[in-house]
N, C-alpha and C positions, 0 to 999 in steps of 0.2 A: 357948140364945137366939140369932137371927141377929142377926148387926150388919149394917143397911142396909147402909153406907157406908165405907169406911177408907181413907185413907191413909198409906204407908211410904214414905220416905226412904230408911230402910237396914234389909237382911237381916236384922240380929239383934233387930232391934224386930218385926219383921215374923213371924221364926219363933220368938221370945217369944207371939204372941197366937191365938187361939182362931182362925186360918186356914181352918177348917174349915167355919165358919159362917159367916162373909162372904159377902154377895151381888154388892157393888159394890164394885170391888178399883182402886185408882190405886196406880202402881208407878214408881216410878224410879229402876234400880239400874244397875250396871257390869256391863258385857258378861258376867265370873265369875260374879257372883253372879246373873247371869241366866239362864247355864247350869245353875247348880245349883239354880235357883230352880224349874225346868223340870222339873225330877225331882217334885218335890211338886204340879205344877199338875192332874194326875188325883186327887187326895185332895180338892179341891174341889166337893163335892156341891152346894151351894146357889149357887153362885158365875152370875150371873146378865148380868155386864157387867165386863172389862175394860178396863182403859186404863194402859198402858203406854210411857214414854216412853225411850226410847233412844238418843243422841248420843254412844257413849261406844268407839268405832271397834268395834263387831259385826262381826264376820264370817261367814264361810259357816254356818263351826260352828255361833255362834251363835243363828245365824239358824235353821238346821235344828231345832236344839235344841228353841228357842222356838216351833216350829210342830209338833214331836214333843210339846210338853208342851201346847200348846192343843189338840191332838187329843183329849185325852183327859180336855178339859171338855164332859162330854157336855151338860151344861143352859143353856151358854153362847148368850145370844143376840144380845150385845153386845160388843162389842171395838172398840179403837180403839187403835191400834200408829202411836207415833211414830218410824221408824228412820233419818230425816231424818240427814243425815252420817255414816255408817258405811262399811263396804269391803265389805258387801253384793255376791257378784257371784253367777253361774248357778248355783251348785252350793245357793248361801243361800235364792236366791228361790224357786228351785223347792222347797229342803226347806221353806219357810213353806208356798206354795202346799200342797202333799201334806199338812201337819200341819191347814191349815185347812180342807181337802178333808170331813177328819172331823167336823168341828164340823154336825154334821144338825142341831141346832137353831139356828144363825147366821141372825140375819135383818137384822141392821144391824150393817154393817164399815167401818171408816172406816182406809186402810192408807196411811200416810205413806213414801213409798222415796225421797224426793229426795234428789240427790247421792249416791249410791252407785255400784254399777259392772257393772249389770245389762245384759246385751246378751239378743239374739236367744231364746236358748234360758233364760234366767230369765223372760223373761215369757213367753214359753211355758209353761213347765212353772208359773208361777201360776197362769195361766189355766187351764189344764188342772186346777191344783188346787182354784180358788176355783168353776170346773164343778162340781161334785162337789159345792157347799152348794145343795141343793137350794129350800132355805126362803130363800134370799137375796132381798131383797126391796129394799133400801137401800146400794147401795155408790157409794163416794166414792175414789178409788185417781188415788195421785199419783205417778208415776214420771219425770218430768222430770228432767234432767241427770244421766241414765247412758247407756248404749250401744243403747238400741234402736233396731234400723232395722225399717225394711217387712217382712220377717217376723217379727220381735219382735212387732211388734204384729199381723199379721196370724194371729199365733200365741193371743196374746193373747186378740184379739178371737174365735176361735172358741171358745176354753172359754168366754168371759163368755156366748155366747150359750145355751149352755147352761140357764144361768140361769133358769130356763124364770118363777119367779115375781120376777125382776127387774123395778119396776117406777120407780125412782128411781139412775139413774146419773150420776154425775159421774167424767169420765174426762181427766188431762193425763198426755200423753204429751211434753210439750214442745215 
């Protein structure tokens, strides 16, 4: 049977229940068990929308991690990533970008990166990753108060145009 809807708190509740058949996933774990969490996120066959909140100091790793384990939700057409306060920098953003890159059925992304410590070549290499979701249709990307200058964004701004069925953007760059 699917279950619409679920919400976890914590891992061990989370990988106690029938994970596999979830379609609509809210998640808010510790950067650990985020990464470990990431290993299991390709076993989600039905899994249709996430939402994921993260405050909990992520870093590059986990950051990479997180967008290595959403790559490999292939039915995913929803997501919504809070990584607001973390130490997020270029080596993090670009591995989310590259894992989200995969996501061919993404068509509405709603990606939270304030206050972290993203420069020049982290939004590049999202952009360049979040190019690559071709069915993107709805994006909303908030990167204020990290390191981007004029080529961060002008980096940026060439993967998004890619975006060829972009048709709703909300863009702070700060």
């Amino acid at each position: 049977m699917i279950q619409k809807e679920k919400q976890f708190y914590n891992l061990k509740k989370f990988l106690k229940s029938s994970y596999q058949s979830h379609e609509v996933l809210y998640i808010q774990l510790t950067d650990r068990s985020s990464s470990f969490l990431c290993s299991f996120l390709g076993k989600f066959l039905n899994l249709l929308k996430i939402t994921h909140d993260l405050g909990n100091k992520i870093g590059d790793q986990g950051a990479s991690d997180l967008g290595s384990g959403l790559g490999k939700c292939t039915n995913l057409s929803n997501l919504t990533l809070n990584l607001n306060y973390n130490i997020i920098g270029d080596e993090g953003a670009s591995g989310l970008g590259s894992g989200l890159g995969k996501c061919t059925n993404l068509s509405n992304l709603t990606l939270y990166l304030l206050y972290n410590k993203i420069g020049d070549e982290g939004a590049s290499g999202l952009g360049s990753g979040l190019g690559k979701c071709t069915n993107l249709s709805n994006l909303t990307l908030k990167l204020y108060y990290n390191k981007i200058g004029d080529e961060g964004a002008s980096g940026l701004g060439s993967g998004l145009g890619k975006c060829t069925n972009l048709s709703d953007l909300t863009l702070d760059l700060g």
